[in-house]
mmCIF file of the N, C-alpha and C atoms, coordinates in Angstrom:
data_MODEL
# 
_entry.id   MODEL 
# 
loop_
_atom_site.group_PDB 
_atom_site.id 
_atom_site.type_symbol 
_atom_site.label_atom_id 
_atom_site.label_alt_id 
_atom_site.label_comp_id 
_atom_site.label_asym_id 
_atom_site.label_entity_id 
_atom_site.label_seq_id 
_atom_site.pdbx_PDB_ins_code 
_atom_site.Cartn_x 
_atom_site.Cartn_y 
_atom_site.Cartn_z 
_atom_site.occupancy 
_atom_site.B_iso_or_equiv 
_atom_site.pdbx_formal_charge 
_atom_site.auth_seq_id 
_atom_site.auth_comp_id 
_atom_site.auth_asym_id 
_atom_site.auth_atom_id 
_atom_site.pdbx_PDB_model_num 
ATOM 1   N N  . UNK A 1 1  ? 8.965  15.991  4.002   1.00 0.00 ? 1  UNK A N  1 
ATOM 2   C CA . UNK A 1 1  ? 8.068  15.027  4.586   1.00 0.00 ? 1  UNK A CA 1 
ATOM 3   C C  . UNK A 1 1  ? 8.383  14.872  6.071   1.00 0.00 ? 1  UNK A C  1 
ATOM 4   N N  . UNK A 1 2  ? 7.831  15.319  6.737   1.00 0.00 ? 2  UNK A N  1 
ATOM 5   C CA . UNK A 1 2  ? 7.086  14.871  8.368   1.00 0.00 ? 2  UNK A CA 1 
ATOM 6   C C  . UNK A 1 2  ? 7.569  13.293  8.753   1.00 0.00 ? 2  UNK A C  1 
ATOM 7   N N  . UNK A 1 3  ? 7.579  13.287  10.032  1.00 0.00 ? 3  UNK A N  1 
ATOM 8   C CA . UNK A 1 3  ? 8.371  12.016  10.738  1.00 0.00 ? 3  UNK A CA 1 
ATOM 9   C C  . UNK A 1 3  ? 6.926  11.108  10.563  1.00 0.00 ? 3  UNK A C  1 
ATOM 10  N N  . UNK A 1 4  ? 5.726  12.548  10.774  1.00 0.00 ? 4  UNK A N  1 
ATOM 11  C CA . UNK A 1 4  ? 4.215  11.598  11.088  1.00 0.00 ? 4  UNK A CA 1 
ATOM 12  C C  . UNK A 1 4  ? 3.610  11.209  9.627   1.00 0.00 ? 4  UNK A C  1 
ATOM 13  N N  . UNK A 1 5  ? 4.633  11.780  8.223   1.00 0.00 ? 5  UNK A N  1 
ATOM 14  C CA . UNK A 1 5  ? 3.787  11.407  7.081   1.00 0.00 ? 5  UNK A CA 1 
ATOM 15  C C  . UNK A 1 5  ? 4.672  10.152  7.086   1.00 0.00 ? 5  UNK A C  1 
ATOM 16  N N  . UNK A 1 6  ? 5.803  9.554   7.242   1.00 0.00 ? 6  UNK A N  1 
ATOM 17  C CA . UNK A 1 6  ? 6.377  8.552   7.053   1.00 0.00 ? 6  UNK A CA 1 
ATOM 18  C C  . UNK A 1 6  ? 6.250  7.679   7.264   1.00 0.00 ? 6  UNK A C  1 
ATOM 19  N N  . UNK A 1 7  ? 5.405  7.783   8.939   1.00 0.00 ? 7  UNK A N  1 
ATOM 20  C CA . UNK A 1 7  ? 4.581  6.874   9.555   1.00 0.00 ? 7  UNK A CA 1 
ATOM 21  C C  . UNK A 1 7  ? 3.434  5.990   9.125   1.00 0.00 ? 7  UNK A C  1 
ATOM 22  N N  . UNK A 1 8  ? 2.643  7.404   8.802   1.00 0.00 ? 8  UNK A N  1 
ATOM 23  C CA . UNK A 1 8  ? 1.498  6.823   8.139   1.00 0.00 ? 8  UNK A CA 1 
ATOM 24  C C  . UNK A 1 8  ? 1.605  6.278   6.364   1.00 0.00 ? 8  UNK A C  1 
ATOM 25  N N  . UNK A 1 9  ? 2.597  6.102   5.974   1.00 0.00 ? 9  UNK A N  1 
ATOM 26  C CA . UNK A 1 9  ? 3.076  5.705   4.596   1.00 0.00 ? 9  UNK A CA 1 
ATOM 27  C C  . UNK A 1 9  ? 3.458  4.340   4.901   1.00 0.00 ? 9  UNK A C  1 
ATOM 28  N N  . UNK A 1 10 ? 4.410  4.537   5.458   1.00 0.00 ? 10 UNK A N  1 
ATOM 29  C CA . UNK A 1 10 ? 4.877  2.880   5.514   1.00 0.00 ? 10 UNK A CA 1 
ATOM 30  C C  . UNK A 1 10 ? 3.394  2.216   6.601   1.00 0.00 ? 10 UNK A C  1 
ATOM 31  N N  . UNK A 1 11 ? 2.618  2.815   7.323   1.00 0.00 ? 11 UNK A N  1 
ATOM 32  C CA . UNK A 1 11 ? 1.306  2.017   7.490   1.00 0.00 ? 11 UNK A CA 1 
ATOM 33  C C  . UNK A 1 11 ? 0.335  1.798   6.445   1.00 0.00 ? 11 UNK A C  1 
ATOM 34  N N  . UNK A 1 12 ? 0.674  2.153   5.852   1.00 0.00 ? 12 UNK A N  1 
ATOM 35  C CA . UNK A 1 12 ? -0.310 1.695   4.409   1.00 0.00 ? 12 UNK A CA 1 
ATOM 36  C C  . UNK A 1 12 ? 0.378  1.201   3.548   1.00 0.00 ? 12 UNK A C  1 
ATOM 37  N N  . UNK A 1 13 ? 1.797  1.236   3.129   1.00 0.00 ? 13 UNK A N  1 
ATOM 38  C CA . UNK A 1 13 ? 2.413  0.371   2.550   1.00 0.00 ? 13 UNK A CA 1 
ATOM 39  C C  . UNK A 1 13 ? 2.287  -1.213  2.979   1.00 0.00 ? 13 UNK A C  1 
ATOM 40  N N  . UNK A 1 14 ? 2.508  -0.936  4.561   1.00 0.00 ? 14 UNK A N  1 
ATOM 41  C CA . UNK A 1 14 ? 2.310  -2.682  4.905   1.00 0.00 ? 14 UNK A CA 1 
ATOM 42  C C  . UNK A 1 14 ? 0.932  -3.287  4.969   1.00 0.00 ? 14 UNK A C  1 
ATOM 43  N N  . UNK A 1 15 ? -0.154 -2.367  5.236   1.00 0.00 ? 15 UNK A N  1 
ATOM 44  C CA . UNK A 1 15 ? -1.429 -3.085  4.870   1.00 0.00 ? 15 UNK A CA 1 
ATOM 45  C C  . UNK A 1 15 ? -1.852 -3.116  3.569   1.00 0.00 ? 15 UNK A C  1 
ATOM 46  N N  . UNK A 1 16 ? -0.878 -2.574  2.850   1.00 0.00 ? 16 UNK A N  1 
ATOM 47  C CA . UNK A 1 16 ? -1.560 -3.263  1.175   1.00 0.00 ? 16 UNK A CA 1 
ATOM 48  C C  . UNK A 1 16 ? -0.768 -4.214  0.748   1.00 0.00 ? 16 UNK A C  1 
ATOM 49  N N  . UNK A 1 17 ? 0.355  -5.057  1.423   1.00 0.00 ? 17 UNK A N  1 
ATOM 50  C CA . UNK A 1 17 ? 1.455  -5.563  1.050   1.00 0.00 ? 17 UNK A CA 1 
ATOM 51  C C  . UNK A 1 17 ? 0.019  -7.069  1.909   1.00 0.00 ? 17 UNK A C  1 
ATOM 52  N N  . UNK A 1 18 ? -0.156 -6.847  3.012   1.00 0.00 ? 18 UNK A N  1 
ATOM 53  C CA . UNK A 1 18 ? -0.548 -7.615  3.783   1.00 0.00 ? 18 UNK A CA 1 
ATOM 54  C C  . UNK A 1 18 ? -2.097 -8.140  2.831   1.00 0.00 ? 18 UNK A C  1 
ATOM 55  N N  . UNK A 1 19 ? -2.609 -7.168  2.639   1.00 0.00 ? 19 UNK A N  1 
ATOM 56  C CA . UNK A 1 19 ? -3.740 -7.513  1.751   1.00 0.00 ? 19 UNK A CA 1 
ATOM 57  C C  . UNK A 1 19 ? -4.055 -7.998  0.154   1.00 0.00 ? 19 UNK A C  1 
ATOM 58  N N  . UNK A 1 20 ? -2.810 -7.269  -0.215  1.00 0.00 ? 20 UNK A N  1 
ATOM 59  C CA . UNK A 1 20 ? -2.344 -8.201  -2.002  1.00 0.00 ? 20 UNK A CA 1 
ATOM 60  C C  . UNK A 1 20 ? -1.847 -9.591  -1.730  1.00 0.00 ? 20 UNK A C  1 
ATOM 61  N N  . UNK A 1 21 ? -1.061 -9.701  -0.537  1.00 0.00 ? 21 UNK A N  1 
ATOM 62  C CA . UNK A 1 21 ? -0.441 -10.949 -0.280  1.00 0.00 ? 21 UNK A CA 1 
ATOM 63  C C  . UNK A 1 21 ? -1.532 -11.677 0.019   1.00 0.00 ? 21 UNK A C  1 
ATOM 64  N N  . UNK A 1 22 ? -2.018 -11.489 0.915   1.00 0.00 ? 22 UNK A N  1 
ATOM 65  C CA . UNK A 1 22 ? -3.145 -12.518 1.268   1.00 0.00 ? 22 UNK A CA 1 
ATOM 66  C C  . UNK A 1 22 ? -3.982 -12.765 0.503   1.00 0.00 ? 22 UNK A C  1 
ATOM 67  N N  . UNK A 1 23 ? -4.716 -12.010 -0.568  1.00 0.00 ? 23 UNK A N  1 
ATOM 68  C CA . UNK A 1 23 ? -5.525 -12.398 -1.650  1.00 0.00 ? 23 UNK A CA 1 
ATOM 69  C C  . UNK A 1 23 ? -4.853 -12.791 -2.678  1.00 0.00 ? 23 UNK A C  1 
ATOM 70  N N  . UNK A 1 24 ? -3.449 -12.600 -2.798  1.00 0.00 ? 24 UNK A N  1 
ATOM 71  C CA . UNK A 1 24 ? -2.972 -13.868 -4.571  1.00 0.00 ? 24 UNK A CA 1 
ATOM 72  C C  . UNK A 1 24 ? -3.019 -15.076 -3.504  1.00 0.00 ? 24 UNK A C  1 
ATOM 73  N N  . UNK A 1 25 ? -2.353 -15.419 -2.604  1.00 0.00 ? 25 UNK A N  1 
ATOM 74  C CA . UNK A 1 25 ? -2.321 -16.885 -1.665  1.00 0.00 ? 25 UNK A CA 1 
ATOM 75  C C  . UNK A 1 25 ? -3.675 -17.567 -1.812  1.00 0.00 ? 25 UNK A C  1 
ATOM 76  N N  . UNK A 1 26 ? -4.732 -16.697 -1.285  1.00 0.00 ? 26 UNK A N  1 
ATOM 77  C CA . UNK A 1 26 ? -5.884 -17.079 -1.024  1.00 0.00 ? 26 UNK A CA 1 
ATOM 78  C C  . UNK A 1 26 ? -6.824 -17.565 -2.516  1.00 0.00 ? 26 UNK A C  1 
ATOM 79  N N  . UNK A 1 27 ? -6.644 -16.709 -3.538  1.00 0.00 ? 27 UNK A N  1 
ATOM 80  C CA . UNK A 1 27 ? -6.966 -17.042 -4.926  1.00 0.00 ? 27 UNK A CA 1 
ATOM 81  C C  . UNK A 1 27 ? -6.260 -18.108 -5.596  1.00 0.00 ? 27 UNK A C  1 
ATOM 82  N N  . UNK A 1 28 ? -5.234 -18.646 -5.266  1.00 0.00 ? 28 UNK A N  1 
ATOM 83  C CA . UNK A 1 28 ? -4.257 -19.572 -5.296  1.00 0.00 ? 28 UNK A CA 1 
ATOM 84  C C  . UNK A 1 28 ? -4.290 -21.114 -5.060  1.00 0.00 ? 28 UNK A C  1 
ATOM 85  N N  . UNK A 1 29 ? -5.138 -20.594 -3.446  1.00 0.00 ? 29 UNK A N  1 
ATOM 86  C CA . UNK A 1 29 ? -5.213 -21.853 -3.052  1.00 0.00 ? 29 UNK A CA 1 
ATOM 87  C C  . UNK A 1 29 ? -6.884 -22.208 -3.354  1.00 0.00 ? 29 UNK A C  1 
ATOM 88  N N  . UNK A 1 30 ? -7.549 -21.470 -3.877  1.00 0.00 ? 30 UNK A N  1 
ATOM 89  C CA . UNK A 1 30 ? -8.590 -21.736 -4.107  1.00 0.00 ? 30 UNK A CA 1 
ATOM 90  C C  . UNK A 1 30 ? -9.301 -22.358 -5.807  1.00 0.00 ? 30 UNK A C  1 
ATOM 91  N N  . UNK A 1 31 ? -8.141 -22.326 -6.662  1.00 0.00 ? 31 UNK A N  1 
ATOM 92  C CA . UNK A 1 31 ? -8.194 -23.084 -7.807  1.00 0.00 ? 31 UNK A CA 1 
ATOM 93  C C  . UNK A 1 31 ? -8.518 -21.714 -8.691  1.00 0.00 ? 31 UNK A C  1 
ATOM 94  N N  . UNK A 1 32 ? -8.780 -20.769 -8.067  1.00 0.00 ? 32 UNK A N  1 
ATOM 95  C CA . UNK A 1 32 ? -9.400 -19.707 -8.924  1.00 0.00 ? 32 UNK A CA 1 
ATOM 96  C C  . UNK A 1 32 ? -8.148 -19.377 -10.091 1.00 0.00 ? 32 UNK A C  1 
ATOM 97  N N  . UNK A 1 33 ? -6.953 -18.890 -9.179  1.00 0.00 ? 33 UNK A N  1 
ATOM 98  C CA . UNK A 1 33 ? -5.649 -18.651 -9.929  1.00 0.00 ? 33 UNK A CA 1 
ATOM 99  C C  . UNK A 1 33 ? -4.717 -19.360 -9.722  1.00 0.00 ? 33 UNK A C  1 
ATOM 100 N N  . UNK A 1 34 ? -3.888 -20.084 -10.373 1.00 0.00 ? 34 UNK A N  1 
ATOM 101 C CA . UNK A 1 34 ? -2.662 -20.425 -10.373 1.00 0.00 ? 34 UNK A CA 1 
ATOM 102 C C  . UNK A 1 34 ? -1.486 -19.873 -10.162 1.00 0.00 ? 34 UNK A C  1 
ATOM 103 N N  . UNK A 1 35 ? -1.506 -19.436 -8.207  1.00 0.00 ? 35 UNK A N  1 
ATOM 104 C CA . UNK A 1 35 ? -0.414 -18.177 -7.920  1.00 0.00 ? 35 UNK A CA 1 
ATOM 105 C C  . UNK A 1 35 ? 0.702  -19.087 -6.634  1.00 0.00 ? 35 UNK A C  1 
ATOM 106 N N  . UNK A 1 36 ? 1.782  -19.197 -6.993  1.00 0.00 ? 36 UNK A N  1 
ATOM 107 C CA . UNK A 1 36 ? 2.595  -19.754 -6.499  1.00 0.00 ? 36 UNK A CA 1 
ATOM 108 C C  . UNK A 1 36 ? 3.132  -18.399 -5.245  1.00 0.00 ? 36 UNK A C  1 
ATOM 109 N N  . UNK A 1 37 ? 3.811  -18.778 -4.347  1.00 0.00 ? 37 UNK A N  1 
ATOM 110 C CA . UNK A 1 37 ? 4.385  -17.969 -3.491  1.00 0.00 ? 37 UNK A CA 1 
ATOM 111 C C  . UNK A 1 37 ? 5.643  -16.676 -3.887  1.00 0.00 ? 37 UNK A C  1 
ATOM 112 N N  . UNK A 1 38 ? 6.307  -16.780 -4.868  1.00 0.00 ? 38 UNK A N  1 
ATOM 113 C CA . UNK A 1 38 ? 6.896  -16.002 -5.712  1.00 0.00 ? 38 UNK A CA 1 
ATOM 114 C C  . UNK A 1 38 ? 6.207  -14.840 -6.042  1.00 0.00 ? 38 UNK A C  1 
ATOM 115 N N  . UNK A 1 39 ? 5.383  -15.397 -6.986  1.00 0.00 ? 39 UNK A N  1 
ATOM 116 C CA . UNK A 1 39 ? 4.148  -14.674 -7.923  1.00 0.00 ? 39 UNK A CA 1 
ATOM 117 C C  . UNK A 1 39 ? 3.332  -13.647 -6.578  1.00 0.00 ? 39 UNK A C  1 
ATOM 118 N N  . UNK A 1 40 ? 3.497  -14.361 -5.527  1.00 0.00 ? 40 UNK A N  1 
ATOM 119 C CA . UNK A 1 40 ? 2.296  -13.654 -4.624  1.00 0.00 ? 40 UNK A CA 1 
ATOM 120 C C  . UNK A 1 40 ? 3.212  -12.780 -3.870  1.00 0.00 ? 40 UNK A C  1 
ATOM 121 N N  . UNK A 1 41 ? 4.228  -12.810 -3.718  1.00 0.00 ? 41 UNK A N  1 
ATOM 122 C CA . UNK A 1 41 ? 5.707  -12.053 -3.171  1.00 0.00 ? 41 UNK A CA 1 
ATOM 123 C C  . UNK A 1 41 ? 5.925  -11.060 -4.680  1.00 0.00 ? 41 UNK A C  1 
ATOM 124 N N  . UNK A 1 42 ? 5.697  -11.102 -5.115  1.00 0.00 ? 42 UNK A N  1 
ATOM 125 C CA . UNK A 1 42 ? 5.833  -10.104 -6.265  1.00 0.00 ? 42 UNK A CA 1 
ATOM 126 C C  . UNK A 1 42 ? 4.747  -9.166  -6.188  1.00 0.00 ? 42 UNK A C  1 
ATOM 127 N N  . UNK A 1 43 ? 4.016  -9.878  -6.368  1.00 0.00 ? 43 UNK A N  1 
ATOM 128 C CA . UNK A 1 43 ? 2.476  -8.868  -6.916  1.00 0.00 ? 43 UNK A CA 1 
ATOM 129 C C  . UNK A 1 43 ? 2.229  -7.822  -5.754  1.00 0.00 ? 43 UNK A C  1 
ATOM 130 N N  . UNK A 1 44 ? 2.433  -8.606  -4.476  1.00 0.00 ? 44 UNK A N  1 
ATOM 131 C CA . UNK A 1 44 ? 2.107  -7.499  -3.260  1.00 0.00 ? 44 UNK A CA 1 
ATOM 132 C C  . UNK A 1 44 ? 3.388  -7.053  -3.435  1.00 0.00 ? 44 UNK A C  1 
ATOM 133 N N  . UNK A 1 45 ? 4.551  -6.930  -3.669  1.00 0.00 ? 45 UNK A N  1 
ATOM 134 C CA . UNK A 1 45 ? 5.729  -5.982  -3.473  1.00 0.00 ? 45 UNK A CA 1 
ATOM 135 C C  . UNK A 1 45 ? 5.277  -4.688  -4.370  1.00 0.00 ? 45 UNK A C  1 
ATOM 136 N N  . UNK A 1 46 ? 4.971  -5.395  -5.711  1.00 0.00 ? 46 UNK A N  1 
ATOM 137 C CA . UNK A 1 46 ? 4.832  -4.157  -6.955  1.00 0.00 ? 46 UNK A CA 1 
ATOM 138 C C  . UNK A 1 46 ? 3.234  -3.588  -6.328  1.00 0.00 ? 46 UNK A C  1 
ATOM 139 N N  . UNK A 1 47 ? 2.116  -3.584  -5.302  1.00 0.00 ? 47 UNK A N  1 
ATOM 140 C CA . UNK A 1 47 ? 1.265  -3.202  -4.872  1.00 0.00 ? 47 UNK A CA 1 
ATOM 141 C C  . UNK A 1 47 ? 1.693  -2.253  -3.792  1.00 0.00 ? 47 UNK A C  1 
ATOM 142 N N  . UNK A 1 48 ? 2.696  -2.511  -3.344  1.00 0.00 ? 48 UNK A N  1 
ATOM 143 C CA . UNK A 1 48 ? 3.332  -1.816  -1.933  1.00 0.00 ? 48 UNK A CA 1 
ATOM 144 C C  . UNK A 1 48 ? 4.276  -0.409  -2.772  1.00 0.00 ? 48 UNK A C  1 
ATOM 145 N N  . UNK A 1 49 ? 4.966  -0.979  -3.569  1.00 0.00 ? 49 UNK A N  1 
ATOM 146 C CA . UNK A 1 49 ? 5.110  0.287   -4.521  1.00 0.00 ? 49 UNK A CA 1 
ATOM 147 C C  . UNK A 1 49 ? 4.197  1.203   -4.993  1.00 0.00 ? 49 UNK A C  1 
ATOM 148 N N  . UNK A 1 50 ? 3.838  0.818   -5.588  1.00 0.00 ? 50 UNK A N  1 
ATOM 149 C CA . UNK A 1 50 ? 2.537  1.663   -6.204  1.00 0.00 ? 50 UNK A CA 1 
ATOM 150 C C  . UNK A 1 50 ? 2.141  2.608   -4.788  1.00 0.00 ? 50 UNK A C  1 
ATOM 151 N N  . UNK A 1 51 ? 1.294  1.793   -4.107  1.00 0.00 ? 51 UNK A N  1 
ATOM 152 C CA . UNK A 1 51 ? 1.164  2.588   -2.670  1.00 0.00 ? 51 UNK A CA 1 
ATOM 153 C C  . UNK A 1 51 ? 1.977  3.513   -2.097  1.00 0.00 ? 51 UNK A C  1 
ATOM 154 N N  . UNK A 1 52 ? 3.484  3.462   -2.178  1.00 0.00 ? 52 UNK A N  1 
ATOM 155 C CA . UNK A 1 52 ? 4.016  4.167   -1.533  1.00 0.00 ? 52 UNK A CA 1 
ATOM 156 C C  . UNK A 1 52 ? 4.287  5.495   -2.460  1.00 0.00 ? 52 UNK A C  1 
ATOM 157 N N  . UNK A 1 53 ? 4.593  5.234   -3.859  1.00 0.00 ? 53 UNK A N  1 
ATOM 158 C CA . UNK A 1 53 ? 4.633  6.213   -4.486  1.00 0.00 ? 53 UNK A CA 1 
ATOM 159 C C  . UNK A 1 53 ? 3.222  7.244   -5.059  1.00 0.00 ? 53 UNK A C  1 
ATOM 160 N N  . UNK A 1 54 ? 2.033  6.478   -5.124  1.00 0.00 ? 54 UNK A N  1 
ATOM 161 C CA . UNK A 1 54 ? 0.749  7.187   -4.660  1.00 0.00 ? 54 UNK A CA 1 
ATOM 162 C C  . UNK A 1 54 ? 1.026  8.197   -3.656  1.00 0.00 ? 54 UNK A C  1 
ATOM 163 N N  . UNK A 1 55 ? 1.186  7.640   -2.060  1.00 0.00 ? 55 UNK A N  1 
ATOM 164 C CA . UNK A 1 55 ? 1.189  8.849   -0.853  1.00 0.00 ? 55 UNK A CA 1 
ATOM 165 C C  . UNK A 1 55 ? 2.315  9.466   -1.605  1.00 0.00 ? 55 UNK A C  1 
ATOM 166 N N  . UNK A 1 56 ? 3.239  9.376   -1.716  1.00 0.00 ? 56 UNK A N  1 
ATOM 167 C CA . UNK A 1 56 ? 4.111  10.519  -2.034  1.00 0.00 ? 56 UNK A CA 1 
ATOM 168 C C  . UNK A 1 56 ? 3.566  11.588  -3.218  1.00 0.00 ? 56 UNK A C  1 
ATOM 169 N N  . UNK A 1 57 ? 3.215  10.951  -3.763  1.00 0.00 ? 57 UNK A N  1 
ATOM 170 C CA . UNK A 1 57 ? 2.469  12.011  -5.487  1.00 0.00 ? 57 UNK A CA 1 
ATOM 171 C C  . UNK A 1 57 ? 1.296  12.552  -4.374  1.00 0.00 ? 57 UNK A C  1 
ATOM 172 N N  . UNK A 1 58 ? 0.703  11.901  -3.649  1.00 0.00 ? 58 UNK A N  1 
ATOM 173 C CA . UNK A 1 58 ? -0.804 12.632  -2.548  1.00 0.00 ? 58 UNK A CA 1 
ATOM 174 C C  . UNK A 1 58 ? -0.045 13.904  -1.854  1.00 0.00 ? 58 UNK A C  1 
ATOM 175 N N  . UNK A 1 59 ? 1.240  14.021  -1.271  1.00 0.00 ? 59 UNK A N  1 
ATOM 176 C CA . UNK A 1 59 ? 1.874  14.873  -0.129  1.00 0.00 ? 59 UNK A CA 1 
ATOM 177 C C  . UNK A 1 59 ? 1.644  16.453  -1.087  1.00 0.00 ? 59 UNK A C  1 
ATOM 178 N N  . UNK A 1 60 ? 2.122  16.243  -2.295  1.00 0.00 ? 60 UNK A N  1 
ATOM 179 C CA . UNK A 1 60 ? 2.356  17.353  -3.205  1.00 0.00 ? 60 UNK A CA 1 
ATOM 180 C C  . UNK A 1 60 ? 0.875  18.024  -3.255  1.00 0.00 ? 60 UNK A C  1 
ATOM 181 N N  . UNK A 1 61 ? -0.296 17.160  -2.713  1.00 0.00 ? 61 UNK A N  1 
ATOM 182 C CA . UNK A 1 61 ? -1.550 17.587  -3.421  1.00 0.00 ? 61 UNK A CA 1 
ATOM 183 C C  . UNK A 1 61 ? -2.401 17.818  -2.390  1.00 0.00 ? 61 UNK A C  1 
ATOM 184 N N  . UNK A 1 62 ? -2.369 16.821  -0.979  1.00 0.00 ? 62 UNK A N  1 
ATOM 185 C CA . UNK A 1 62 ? -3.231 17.256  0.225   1.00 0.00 ? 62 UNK A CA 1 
ATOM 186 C C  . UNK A 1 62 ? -2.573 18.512  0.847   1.00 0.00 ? 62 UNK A C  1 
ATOM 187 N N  . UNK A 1 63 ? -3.461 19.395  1.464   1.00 0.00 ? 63 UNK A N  1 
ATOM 188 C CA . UNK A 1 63 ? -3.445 20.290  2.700   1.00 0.00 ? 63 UNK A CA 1 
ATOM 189 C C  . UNK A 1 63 ? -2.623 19.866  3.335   1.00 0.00 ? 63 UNK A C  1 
ATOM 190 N N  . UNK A 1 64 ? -2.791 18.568  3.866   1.00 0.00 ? 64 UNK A N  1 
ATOM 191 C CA . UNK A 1 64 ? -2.178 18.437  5.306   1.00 0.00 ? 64 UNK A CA 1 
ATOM 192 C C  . UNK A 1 64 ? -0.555 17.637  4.805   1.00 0.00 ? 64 UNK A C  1 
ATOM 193 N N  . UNK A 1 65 ? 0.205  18.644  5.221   1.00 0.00 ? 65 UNK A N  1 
ATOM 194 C CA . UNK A 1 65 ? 1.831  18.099  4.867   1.00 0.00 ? 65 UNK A CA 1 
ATOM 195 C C  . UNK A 1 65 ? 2.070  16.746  5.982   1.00 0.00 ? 65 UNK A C  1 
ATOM 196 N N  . UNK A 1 66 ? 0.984  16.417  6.946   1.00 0.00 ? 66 UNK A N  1 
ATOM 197 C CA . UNK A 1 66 ? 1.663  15.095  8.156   1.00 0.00 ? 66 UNK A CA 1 
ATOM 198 C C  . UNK A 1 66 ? 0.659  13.715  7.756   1.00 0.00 ? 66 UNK A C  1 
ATOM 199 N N  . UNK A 1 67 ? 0.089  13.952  6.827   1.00 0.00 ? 67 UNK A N  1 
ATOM 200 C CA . UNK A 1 67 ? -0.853 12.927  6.226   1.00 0.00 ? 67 UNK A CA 1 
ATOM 201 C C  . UNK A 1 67 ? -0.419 12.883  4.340   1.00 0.00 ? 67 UNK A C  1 
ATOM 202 N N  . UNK A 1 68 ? -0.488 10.943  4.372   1.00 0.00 ? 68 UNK A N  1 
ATOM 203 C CA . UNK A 1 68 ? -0.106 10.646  2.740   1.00 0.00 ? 68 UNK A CA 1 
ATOM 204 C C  . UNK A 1 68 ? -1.759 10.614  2.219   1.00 0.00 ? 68 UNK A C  1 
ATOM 205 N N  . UNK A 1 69 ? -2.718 10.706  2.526   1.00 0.00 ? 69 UNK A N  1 
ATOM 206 C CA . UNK A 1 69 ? -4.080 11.422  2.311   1.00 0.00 ? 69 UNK A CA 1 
ATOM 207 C C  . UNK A 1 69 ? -4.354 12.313  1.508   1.00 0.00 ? 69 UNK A C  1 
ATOM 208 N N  . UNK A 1 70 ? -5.284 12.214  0.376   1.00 0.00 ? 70 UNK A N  1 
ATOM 209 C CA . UNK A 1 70 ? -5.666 13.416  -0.605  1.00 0.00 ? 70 UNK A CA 1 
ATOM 210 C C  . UNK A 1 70 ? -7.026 14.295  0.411   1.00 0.00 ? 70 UNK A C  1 
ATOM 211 N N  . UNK A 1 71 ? -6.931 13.324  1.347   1.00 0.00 ? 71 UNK A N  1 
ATOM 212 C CA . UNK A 1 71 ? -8.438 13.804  2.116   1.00 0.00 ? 71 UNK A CA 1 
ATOM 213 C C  . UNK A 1 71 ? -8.123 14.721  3.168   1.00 0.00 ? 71 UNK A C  1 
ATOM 214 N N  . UNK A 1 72 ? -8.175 16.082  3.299   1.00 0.00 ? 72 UNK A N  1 
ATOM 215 C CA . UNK A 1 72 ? -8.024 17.014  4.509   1.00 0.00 ? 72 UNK A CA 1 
ATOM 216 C C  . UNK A 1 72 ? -8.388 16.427  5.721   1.00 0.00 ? 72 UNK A C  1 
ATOM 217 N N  . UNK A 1 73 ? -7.698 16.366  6.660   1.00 0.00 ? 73 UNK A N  1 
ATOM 218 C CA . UNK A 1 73 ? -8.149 15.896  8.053   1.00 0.00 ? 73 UNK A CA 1 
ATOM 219 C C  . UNK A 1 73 ? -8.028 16.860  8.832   1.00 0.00 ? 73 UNK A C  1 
ATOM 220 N N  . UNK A 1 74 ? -9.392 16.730  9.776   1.00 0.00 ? 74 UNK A N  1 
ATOM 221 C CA . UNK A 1 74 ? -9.537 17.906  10.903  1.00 0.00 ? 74 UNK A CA 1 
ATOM 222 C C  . UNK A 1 74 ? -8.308 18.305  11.822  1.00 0.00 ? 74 UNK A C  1 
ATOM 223 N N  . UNK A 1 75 ? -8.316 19.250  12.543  1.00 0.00 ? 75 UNK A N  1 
ATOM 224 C CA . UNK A 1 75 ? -7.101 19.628  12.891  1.00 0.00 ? 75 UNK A CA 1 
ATOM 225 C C  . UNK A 1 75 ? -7.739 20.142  14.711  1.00 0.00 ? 75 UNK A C  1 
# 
């Protein structure tokens, strides 16, 4: 793995960490779910996993060895 696939891994690790987090909080505080700050520190951690081990299972499968992307990018 590439310095530039690592990059772009942990950038998508933290915007799905940023975006699970913010939607259990936000569902939380909205009566919809009953999600305490724990619960919402969990759920985006085990989402940020998932994510990171996705791009890695993607590296084995895209073209491009500097992208965690199943999608070929122009060159």
């Amino acid at each position: 793995m590439s310095m530039q696939f690592l990059k772009a891994l942990l950038e998508r690790a933290v915007k799905t960490f940023c975006q699970v987090f913010a939607a259990a909080v936000t569902a939380g505080g909205t009566g919809i779910l009953e999600v305490g700050w724990k619960q919402s520190l969990s759920v985006a951690g085990l989402a940020t996993l998932l994510s990171v081990l996705t791009s890695i299972g993607s590296a084995r499968l895209a073209g491009d060895p500097d992208s965690p992307s199943l999608v070929a990018g122009d060159k």
